[in-house]
N, C-alpha and C positions, 0 to 999 in steps of 0.2 A: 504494500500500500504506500504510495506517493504521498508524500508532504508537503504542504508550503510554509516552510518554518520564517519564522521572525523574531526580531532581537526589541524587547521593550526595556526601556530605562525612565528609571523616577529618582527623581532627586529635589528636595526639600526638605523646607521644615517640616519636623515631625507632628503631627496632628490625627487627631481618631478619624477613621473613617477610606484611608489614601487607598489600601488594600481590596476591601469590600466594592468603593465606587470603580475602580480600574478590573476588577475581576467581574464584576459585574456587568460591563460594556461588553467585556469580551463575553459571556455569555448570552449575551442580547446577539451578538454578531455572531453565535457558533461557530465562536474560534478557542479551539482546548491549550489549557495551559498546559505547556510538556511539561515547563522546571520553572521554578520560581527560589528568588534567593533574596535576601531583604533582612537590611543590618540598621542600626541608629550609629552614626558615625559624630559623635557629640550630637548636641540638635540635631542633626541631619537625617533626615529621611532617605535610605538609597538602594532601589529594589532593581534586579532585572530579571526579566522573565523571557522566555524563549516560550512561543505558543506558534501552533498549527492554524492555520486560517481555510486549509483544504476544502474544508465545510461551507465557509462564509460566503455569503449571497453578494458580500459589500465588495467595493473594492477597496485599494489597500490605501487609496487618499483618501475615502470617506472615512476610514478607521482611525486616520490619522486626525482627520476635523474634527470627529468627537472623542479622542484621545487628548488635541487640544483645549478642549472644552475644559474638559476636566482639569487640565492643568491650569489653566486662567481661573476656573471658579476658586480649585484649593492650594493658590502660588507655587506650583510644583513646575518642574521641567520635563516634560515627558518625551521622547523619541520612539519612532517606531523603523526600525531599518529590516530591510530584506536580509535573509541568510544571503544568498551569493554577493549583495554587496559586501556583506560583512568579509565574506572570505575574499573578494577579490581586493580588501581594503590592505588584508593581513596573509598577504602570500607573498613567499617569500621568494 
């Protein structure tokens, strides 16, 4: 079974809620979270997750629009990049 993986990143201040609202878009979009890792680095809020979009109806800029949202509503910085960019970023 074929994947379309992608590399999500959150960084901000730490505040209730960052987790629940960002896993929760990707379930509205039926996109499965592979891995998910998320540490407090002083104040700092700073998760990245690797999730499958395979499923997803959206495309990968709408995901990104309301990926945005969420970071404007809760001052976060969110990224969403393709796996092959990410490897043709980091090849060596």
């Amino acid at each position: 079974m074929d994947k379309e993986l992608l590399f999500i990143t959150v960084i901000g201040a730490d505040k209730k809620g960052i987790v629940a609202k960002v896993s929760n878009l990707l379930y509205q979009c039926d996109i499965n979270i592979e891995d998910i890792n998320q540490r407090i680095m002083g104040t700092y809020f700073v998760m990245t997750m690797l999730v499958d979009m395979k499923e997803s109806k959206l495309s990968l800029e709408k995901v990104r629009e309301e990926l945005e949202k969420i970071g404007a509503e809760l001052k976060l910085k969110i990224q969403i990049q393709h796996e092959n960019i990410f490897k043709m970023m980091h090849r060596i």
